[in-house]
VOGU-3710 file (C-alpha; in Angstrom, 3 decimals, decimal comma):
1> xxxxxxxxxx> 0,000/0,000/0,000  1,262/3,610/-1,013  1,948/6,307/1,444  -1,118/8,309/-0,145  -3,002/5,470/-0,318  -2,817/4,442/3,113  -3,158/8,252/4,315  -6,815/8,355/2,642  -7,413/5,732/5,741  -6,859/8,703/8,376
11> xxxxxxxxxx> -9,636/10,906/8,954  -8,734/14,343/10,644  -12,700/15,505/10,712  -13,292/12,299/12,792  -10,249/12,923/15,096  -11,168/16,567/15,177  -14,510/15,398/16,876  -12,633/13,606/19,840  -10,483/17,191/20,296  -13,758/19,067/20,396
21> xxxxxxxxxx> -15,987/17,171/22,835  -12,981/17,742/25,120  -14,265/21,418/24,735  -17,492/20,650/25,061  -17,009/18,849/28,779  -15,269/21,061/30,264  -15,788/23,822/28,867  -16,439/26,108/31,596  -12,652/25,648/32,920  -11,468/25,977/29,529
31> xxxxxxxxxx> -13,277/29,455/28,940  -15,529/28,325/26,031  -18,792/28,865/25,157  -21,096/26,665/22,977  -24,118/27,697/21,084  -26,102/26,095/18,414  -27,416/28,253/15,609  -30,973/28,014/14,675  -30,182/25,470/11,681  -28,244/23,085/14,426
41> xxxxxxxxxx> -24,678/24,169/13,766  -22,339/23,912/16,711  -20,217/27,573/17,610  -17,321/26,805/20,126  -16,557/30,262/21,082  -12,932/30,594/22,232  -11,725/33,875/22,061  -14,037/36,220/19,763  -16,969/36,704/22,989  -15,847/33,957/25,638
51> xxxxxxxxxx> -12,211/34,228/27,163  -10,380/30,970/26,142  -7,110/30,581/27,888  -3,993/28,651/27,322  -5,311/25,108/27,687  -8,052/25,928/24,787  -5,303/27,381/22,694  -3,703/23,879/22,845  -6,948/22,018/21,949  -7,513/24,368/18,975
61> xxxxxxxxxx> -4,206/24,027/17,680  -4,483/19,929/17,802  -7,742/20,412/15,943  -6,150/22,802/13,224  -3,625/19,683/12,643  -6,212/17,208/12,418  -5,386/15,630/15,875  -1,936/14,423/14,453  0,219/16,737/16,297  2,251/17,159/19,535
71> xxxxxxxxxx> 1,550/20,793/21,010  3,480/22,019/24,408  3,911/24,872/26,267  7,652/25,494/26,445  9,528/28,879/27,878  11,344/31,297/25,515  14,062/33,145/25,910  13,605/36,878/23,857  17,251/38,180/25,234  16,385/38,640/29,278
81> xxxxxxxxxx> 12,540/38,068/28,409  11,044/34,743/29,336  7,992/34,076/27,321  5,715/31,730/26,805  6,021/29,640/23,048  4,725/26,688/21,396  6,415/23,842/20,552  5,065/21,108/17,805  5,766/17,643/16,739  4,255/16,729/13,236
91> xxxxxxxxxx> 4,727/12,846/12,164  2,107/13,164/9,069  2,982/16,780/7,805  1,232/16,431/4,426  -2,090/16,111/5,798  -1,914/17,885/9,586  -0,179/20,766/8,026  -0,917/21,678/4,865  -4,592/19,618/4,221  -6,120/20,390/7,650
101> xxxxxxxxxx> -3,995/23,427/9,545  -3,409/25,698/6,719  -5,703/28,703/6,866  -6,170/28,722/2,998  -10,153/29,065/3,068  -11,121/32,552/3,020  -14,797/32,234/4,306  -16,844/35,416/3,419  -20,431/35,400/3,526  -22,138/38,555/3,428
111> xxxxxxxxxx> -20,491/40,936/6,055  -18,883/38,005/7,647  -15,252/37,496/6,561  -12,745/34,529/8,577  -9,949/32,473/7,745  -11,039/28,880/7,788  -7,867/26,075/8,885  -8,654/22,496/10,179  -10,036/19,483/8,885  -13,758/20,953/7,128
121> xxxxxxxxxx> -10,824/22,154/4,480  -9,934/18,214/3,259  -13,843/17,874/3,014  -14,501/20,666/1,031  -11,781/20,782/-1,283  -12,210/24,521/-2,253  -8,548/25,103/-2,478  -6,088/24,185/-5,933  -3,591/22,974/-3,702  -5,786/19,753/-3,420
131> xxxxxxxxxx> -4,856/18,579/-6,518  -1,277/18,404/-5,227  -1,834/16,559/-1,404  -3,342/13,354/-2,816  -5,457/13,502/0,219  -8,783/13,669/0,723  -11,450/13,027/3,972  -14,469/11,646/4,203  -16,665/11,815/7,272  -20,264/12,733/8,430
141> xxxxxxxxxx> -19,179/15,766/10,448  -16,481/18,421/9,975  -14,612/20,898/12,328  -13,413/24,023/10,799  -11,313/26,554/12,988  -12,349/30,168/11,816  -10,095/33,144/12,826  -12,483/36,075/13,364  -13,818/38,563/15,362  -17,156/38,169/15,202
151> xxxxxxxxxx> -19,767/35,413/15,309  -20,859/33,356/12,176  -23,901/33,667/11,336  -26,716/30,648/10,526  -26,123/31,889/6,745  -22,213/31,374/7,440  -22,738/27,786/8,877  -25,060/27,069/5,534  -22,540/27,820/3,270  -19,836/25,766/4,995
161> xxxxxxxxxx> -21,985/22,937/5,604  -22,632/23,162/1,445  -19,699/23,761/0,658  -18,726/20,312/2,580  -21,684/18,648/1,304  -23,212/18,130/4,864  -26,294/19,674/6,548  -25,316/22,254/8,576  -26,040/19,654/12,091  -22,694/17,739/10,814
171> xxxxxxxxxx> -20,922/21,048/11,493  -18,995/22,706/14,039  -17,514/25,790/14,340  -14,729/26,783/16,813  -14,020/30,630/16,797  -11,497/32,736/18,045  -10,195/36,427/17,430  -6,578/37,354/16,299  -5,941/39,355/19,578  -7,227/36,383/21,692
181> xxxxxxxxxx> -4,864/34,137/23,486  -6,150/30,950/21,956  -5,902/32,821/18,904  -1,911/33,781/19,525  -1,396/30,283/20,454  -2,759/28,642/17,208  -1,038/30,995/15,136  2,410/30,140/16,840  1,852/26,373/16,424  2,065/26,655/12,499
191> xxxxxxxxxx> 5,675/26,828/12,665  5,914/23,561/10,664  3,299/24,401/8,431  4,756/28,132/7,698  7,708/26,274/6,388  6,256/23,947/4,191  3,881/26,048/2,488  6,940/28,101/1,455  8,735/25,434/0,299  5,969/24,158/-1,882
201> xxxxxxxxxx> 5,708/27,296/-3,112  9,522/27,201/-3,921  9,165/24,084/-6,291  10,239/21,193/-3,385  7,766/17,433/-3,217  6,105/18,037/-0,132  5,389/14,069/-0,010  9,719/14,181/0,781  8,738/15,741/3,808  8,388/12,910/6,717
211> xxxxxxxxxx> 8,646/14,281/9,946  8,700/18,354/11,238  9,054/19,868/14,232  9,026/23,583/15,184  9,112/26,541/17,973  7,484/30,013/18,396  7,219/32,424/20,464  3,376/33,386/21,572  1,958/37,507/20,833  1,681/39,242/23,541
221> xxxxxxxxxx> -1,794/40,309/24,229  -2,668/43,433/22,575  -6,908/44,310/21,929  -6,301/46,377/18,733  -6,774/43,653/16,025  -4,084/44,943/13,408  -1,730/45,360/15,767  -2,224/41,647/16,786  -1,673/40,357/13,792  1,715/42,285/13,114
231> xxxxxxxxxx> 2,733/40,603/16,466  1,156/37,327/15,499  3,698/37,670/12,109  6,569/39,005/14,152  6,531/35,816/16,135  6,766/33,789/13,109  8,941/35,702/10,945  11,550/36,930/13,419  11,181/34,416/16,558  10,582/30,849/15,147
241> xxxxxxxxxx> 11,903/27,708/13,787  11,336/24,733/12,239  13,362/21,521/11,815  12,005/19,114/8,892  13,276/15,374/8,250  12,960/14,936/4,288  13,782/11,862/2,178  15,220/13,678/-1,200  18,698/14,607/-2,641  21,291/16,880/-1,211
251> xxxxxxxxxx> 20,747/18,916/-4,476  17,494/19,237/-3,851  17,730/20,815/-0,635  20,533/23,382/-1,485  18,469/24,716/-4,469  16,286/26,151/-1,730  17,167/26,356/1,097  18,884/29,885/1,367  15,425/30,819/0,213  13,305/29,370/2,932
261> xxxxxxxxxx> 13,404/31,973/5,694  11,601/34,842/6,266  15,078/36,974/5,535  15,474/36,010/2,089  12,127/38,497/1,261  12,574/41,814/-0,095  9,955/42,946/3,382  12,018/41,353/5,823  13,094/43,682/8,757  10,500/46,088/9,420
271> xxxxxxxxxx> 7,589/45,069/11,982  4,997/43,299/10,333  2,736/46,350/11,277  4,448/48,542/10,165  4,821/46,340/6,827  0,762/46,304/6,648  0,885/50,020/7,075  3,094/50,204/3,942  0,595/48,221/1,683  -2,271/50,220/3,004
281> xxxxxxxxxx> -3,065/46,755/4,787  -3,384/44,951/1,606  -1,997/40,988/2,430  -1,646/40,521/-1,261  1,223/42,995/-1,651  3,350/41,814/0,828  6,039/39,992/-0,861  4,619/36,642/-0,566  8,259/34,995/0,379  7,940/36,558/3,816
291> xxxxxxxxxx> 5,738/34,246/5,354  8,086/31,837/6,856  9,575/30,827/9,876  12,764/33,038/11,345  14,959/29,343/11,232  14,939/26,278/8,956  16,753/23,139/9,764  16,586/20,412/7,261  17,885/16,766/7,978  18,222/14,766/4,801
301> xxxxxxxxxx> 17,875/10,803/6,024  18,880/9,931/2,817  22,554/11,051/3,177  22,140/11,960/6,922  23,472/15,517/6,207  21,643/18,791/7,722  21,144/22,068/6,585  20,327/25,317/8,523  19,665/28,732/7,106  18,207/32,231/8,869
311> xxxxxxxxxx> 18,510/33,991/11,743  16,838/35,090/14,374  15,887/39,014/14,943  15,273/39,122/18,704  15,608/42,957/18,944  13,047/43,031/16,637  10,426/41,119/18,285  11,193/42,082/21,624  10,642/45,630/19,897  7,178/44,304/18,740
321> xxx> 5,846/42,485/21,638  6,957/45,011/24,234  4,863/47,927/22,901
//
């Protein structure tokens, strides 16, 4: 049996479920708050109107990878600073990163507008990169993570659940707000996922990739929504890292590599607010090789060589995260 072929067997929607009924049971302790919309979707509120807290943030992230991740709390060092980061442990990066934790469904209904990550993605297919993840899942509910700050509406949950080919009672929802701390901390675990998704946009087999692993620092809290997500990007581009374990050639690896962190962009270096501020906070102008990780380590296991390129910019973030 092929590695895509026995992948199709895993279902991240279906371990999704488990991660979100451990919401659901405790949810006053983890700051959530569920509501069902008139049509029967399921809302797990964790940081847009209810509070969330660290311990949410980590159940949010394992749902954004499908439940195939490893997510701690680990302390970070930002020159004196301690802080609090995320570390992650990927063995299936192909699907938990890039099908189910990638937040490439823009979900705009109306006045509503979120960026949809998790498992409802490999059910709905409504992203080209699809065609390239052999991957695809099948189950009778679906968990999508939308990053927002405000509440979908019954017409949002309808056009997911359609869109997924489910009524909208196979659907949950689990929301939280950029400036949120269970939004900070499922931002900071795609440090894995940042990295891959610029090196399949450099060219590189992503089914070479077997194993990742990866560090970042959390945002501080900040209310002002913009200004969250420049720390949110600062954290990522100038703060983390990620180590991946690929099966390809040496060759391979060296035609990229030097063009995998965050530094090798014409943006890099200037606060990722400040970067927004440039492009009259248009995404789509930011030179789209920023959005990486700080550090990339890459262990070939075919030659057992490794390869490192970036740097950190810890005056930088500590700059950005210290007001």
């Amino acid at each position: 049996m092929s590695g895509i072929e026995s992948s199709r067997r895993i279902s991240v929607n279906r371990r999704a479920v488990d991660l979100v009924d451990r919401l659901l049971k405790d949810s006053a302790a983890l700051g959530a708050e569920v509501h069902r919309l008139p049509n029967g979707t399921r809302v797990v509120d964790v940081g847009v109107q209810a509070p969330g807290g660290f311990a949410a943030g980590k159940v949010v992230a394992l749902i954004c990878l499908g439940g195939l991740g490893e997510v701690t709390f680990i302390p970070y060092d930002l020159g004196g600073l301690t802080i609090p980061a995320v570390s992650v442990a990927v063995d299936q990066p192909v699907i938990a990163c890039m099908a189910s934790q990638y937040a490439g469904w823009q979900v705009s209904v109306g006045k509503f507008f979120g960026m949809g990550s998790g498992p409802a993605r490999a059910i709905a297919v409504v992203e080209k990169l699809y065609d390239d993840l052999g991957y695809r899942d099948e189950a009778d509910h679906a968990v999508l993570v939308l990053e927002t700050d405000v509440m979908p509406t019954e017409e949002v949950a309808a056009y997911i659940a359609g869109k997924c080919g489910l009524t909208p009672e196979q659907v949950t929802l689990v929301v939280a707000a950029t400036p949120s701390i269970v939004g900070g901390i499922q931002i900071a675990a795609r440090s894995v996922e940042t990295a891959m998704h610029k090196i399949m946009e450099l060219g590189f087999d992503l089914h070479k990739i077997q194993f990742g692993s990866g560090i970042s620092p959390i945002a501080t809290p900040i209310r002002d929504t913009l200004r969250a997500i420049g720390r949110t990007n600062d954290c990522m581009l100038y703060g983390a890292t990620a180590a991946l374990v690929v099966d390809a050639t040496d060759e391979e690896i060296q035609q990229i590599l030097d063009k995998i962190p965050s530094s090798a962009s014409r943006d890099y270096g200037t606060p990722f607010y400040e970067v927004l501020k440039r492009y009259d906070g248009d995404f789509y102008k930011i030179d789209p090789m920023l959005f990486s990780p700080a550090c990339v380590t890459i262990t070939n296991a075919a030659t057992g060589r490794t390869f490192f390129a970036g740097q950190l910019n810890l005056e930088l973030l500590r700059s950005s995260l210290c007001g």
